[in-house]
N, C-alpha and C positions, 0 to 999 in steps of 0.2 A: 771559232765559236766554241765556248764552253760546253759542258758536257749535260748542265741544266737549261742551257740557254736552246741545248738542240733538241730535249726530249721538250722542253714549254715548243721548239716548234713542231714538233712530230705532233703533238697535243692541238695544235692550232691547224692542220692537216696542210704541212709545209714540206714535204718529200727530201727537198733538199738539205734537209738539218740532219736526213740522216746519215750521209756522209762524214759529218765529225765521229758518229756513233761506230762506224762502220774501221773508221784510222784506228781509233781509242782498241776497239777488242776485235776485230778482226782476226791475227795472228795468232790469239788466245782461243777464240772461238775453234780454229782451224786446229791446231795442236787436239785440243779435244775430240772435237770430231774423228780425227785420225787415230786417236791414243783408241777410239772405241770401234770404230771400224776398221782401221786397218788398212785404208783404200784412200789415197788423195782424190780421186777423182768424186767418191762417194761424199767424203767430208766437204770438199768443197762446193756439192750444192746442198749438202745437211746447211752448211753455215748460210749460203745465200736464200736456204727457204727459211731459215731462222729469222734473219736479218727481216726478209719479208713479215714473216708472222709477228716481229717485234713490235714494227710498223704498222700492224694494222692491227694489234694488239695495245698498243702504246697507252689506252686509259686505264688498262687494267694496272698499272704499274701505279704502285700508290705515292712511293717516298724515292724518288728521283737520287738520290744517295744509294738506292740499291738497287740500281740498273744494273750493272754486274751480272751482281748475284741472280736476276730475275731475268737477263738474256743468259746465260750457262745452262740455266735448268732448261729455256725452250731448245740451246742445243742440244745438254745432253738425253731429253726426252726424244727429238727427231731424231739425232744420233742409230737412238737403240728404236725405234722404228723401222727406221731404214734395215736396220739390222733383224728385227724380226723377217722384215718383206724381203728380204734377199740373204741367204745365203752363200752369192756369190766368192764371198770374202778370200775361201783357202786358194781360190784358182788366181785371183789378183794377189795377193800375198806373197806367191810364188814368184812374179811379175816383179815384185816391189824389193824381194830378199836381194835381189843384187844391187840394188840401188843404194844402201844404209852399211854407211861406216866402211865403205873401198874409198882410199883416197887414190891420187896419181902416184903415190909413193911409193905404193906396195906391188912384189912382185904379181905375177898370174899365180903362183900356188897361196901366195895370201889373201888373194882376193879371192879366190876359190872357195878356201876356208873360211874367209867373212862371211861371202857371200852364203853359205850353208849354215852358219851358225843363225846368222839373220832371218834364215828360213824357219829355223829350228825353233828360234824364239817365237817370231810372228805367229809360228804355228799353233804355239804353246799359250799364247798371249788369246791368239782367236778361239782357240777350244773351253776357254773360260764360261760359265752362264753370261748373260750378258751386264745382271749388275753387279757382279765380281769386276769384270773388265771394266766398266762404269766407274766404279773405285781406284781403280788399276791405274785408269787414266789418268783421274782426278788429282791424284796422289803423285802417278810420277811422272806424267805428261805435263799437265802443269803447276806440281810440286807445291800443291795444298796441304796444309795440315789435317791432321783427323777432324778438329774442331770447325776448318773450316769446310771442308766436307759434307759434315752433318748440317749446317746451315742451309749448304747449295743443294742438297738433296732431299732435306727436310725430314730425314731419319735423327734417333736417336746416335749421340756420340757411340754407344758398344755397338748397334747396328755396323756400324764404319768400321768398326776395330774390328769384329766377328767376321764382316767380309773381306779387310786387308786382309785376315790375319789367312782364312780359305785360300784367300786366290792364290798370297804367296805358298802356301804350302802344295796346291795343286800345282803352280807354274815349279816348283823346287823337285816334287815326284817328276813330272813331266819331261824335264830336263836334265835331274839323274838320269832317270831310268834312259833318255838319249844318248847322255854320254857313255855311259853301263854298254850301251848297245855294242856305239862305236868304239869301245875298248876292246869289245867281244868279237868285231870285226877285224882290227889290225891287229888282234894275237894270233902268234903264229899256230 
């Protein structure tokens, strides 16, 4: 089933057409969600109430070519919801830093070291405002342009640019000053 043939049946109140919608951005939705949380478990029922509100949102959608664009913003609004309503994020973070980028190849002291750098980022990624991280995500979770950005978020293009340009410099101090740290610990 096409991707117009499923929202005409989402529009006709047919449950089942949401399933093509669900193949098509699933994996996209989910990447987002996590780029702004931080949490698989969080992201993935941000995506499945999205899915839902999509669905029972489906007339507001005007121009069937910009389905995309008009399920992203209901993620990345839930998203940062979620994220106002819990805090939880730095204690699950911690949970998640050993999971990203250990492969079986690498010894115990490099996965150690992954494992901590992953912490260090995540950490650095969560202490963000949340629509810095919003951007953050947008940009290199699912590797948007600024232009398309400002579309999905319905800001001006410098708004986008103003906040990359923060978040990176916040996550750039952040991560200095980390390594700074840990220089300052293994000198003798």
């Amino acid at each position: 089933m096409a991707e117009k043939e499923a929202i005409a049946g989402l529009k006709q109140g047919k449950p089942e057409a949401l399933t093509t919608l669900v193949a098509a951005y699933q994996v996209r939705a989910l990447r987002l969600a996590y780029m702004i949380l931080g949490n698989r478990a969080d992201a993935d029922d941000v995506v499945s109430d999205a899915f839902i509100a999509a669905y029972d949102r489906i007339h507001q959608l005007r121009d069937s070519r910009g389905f995309e664009q008009w399920f992203m913003k209901i993620v990345a609004n839930q998203a940062l919801a979620c994220l106002r309503r819990s805090r939880r994020s730095r204690q699950l973070l911690a949970l998640l830093g050993g999971r990203l980028l250990v492969g079986p190849q690498l010894d115990p002291q490099a996965m150690a070291e992954n494992r901590q750098s992953n912490r260090v980022v995540w950490s650095a990624i969560d202490s963000l405002p949340p629509n810095e991280r919003l951007v953050i995500a947008l940009r290199y979770g699912l590797d948007l342009d600024e232009k398309t950005i400002a579309l999905r978020m319905d800001s001006p293009v410098g708004t986008v640019k103003t906040r990359l340009r923060r978040a990176r410099m916040r996550l750039h101090r952040k991560l200095a000053h980390h390594l700074n740290a840990a220089a300052a610990a293994g000198a003798p």
